[in-house]
N, C-alpha and C positions, 0 to 999 in steps of 0.2 A: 302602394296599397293594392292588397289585390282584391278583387271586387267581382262580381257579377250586375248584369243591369237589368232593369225592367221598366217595361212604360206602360202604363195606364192609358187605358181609354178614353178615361173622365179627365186627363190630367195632362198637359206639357214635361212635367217636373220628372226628369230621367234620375232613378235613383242611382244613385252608385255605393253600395253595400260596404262598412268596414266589414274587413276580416281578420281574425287571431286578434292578437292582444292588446289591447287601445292602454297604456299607462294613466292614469291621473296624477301628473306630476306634485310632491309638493312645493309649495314655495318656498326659495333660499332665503334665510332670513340674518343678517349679523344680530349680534348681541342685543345690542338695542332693539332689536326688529323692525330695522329698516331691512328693503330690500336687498338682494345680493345678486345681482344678476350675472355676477361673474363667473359664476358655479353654473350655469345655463352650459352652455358648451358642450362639456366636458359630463354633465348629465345627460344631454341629449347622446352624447358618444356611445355611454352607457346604455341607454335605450336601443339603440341603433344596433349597435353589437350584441345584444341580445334578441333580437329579433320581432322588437318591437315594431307594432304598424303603426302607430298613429298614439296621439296624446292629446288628453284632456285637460285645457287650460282651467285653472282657476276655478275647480269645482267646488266641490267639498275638501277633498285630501289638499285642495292648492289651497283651501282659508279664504274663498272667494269674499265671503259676507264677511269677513274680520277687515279687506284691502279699502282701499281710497277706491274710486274713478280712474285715478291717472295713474297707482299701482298697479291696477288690473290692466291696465292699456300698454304702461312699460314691459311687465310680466309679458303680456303675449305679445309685443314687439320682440322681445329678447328670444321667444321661441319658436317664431315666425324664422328668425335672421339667421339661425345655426339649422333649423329641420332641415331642409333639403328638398329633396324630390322623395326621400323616401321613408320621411317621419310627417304623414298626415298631423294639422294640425287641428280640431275642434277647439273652441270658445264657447265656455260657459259665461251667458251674459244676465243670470237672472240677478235681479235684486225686486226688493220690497217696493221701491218705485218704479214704478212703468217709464217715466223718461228717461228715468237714468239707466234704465236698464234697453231701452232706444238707445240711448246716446253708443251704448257697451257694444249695441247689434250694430250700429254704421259703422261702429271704426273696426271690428273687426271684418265684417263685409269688405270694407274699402283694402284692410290691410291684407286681403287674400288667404281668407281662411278655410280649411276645405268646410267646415259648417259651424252652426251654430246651435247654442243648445240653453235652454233653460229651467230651473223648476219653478213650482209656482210662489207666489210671495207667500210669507208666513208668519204676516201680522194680521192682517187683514186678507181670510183668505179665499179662492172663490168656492161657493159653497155648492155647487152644482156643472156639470161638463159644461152647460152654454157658457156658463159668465169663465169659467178655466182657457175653454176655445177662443172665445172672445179678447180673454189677454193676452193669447199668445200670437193671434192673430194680429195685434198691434205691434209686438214685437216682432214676430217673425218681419212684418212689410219693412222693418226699420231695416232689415239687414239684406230688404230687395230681392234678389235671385239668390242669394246664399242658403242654400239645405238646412230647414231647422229640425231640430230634435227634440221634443217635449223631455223632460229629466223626472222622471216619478221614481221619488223618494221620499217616503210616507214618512219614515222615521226621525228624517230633518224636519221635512217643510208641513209634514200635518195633516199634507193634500192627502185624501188617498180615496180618489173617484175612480169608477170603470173604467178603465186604459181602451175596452174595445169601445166603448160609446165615445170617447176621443177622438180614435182613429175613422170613427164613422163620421162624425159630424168635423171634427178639424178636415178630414181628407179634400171634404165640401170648399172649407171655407179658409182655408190655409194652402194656396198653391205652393207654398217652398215646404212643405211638411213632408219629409224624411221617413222618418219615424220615430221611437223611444227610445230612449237610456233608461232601463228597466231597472231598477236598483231595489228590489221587494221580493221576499218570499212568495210570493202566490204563484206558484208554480202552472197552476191550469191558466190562470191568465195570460202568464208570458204564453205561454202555448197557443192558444186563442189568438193573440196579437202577431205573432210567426204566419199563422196559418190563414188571418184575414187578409180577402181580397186577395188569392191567389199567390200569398209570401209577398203582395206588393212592397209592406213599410221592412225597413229597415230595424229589428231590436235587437239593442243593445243589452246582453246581458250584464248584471252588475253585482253580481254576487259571488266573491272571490272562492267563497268556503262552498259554494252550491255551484261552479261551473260544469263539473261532469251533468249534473242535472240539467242544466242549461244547456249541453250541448245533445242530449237526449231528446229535447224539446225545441229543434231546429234555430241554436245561436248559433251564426257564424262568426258575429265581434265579440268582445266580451270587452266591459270598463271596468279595471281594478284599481287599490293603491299599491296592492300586494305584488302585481307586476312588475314596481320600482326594482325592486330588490330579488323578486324570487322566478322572474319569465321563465327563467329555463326550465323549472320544476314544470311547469303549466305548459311549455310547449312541446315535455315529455306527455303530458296528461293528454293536450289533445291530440299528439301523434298518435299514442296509445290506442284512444276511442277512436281516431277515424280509420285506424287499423285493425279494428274490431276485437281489441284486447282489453276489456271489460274490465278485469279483476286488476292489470295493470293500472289501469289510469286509476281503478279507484283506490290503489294504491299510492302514487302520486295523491288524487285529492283528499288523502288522511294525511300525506304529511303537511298538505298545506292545511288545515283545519287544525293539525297539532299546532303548525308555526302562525295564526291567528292566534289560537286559545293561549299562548304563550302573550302575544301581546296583549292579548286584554284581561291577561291575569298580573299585567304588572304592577295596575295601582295608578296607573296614567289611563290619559285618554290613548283609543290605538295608535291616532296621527301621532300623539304625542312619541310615543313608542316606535312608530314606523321611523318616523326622523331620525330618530337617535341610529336607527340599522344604518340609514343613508352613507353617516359618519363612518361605520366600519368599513363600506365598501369604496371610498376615497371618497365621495360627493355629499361634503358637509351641508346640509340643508340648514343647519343653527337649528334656532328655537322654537317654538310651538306660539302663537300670539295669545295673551291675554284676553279671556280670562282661563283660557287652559295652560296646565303646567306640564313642564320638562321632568323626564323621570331625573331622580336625584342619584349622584353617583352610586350608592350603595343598588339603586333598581338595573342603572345600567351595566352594573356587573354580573347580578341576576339575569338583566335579557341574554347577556353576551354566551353567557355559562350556560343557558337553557337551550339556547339557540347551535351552540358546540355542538351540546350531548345528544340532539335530534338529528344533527349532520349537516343544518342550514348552508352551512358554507362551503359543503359538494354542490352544492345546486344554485347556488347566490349569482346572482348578475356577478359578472368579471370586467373589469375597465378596463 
């Protein structure tokens, strides 16, 4: 991972910044949807040779809130044991209950994960920054000295409180606080959050179809699903942009905005969707877990054929 660092005055906690492209793996599932960890490997290979930095366990794209406990914990065993030195790992450990989602922060801590990360619950949710800081503050301690990352995604979890008054008051009161996994439109806030406290926190852009815009707005990482499959297009984009070829990358980021809108025109959910590409490029990920469904053969003919005529597979991760 390559990184930059910064220390705070107010603070011990030396940040160490992801940079390019963080995956959100999905998880391999057999028919029944039990787990498939065998396909881990040979995924990670995939990542790796495309130039992936780092992966994000068990978020959203991995079906974090569909798994067990000890799913979630075998999962990022299994991609702990194949990363390496040069596929950073993150752990997403949020769940609805605070212990169980402690229990999620120690074993990943203990098992050596470069950080950890969660969104806020979204049953019961908190309905103000103190009582949001507050629980993250219990989770964060569960995972000790491990880097935690707040995970705001409005559009799962429901949350959707000022990201700057987070970082002002968690900075306080959360010594292992990182910074965010920004996964929201709001454009001027990510910006806000980049530029408080001197670009101290670490954000995580999370918006696959708005990256150019995020890289306008001082992202160095970026967390996708769209990276499984499509890095190279996106590591053309931000060569492009850091090479001050504008009209390039925002070429690149129309095709990847065509190869979203293709998924989420299919009738499936997009994981659903996204999985099934997996399949095309040797790394069968199976099924989507109940209560979402798998595109039906006649849909998967449709992605394959849509996917042809745009060129997806000039640019597709290669195993």
């Amino acid at each position: 991972m390559n990184a930059s660092k910064q220390q705070s005055p107010s603070s011990q906690l030396l940040i160490e910044k992801f940079t390019g492209l963080v995956a959100a793996p999905f998880t391999p599932l057999h028919a029944d949807f039990g787990l498939n960890l065998a396909v881990i490997p040979n995924y990670a290979a995939l990542l790796r040779g495309s130039g992936v930095s780092a992966v994000f366990v068990c978020g959203s794209t991995g079906e974090g809130f569909s798994m067990s406990l000890d799913e979630r914990m075998r999962t990022l065993e299994a991609w702990l044991a194949c990363a390496g030195t040069d596929l950073k790992v993150i752990a997403h450990v949020g769940h609805n209950s605070l212990p169980d989602a402690c229990a999620l922060a120690r074993h990943a801590s203990k098992a050596g994960v470069a950080a950890i990360s969660a969104m806020a619950p979204s049953y019961f949710r908190p309905q103000g920054v103190s009582e949001l800081v507050g629980w993250c503050q219990a989770l964060a301690a569960a995972g000790e000295v491990t880097p935690f990352y707040y995970y705001h995604i409005p559009s799962m979890s429901g949350v959707n409180l000022p990201m700057l008054e987070f970082l002002i008051e968690g900075g306080v009161k959360i010594p292992t606080l990182a910074g965010i996994k920004f996964t929201h439109n709001d454009l001027p806030e990510f910006l806000a959050c980049t530029e408080f406290a001197e670009h101290r926190y670490d954000i995580l852009f999370g918006r696959d179809e708005l990256l150019i815009e995020g890289l306008k707005r001082g992202a160095l990482g970026a967390v996708g699903s769209t990276y499984n499959y499509a890095a190279p297009l996106y590591q053309n984009l931000i060569a492009e942009f850091r090479g001050g070829h504008l009209a390039a990358a925002q070429e690149h980021q129309n095709k990847a905005i065509r190869m979203i809108e293709i998924c989420n025109g299919l009738g499936v959910t997009h994981l659903a969707a996204s999985k099934a590409i997996m399949k095309t490029l040797g790394v069968d990920c199976g099924p989507v877990r109940p209560p979402l469904l798998p595109p039906t053969p006649a849909q998967q003919l449709t992605l394959i054929s849509l996917l042809e005529e745009m060129g997806f597979f000039n640019f597709a991760c290669k195993a």
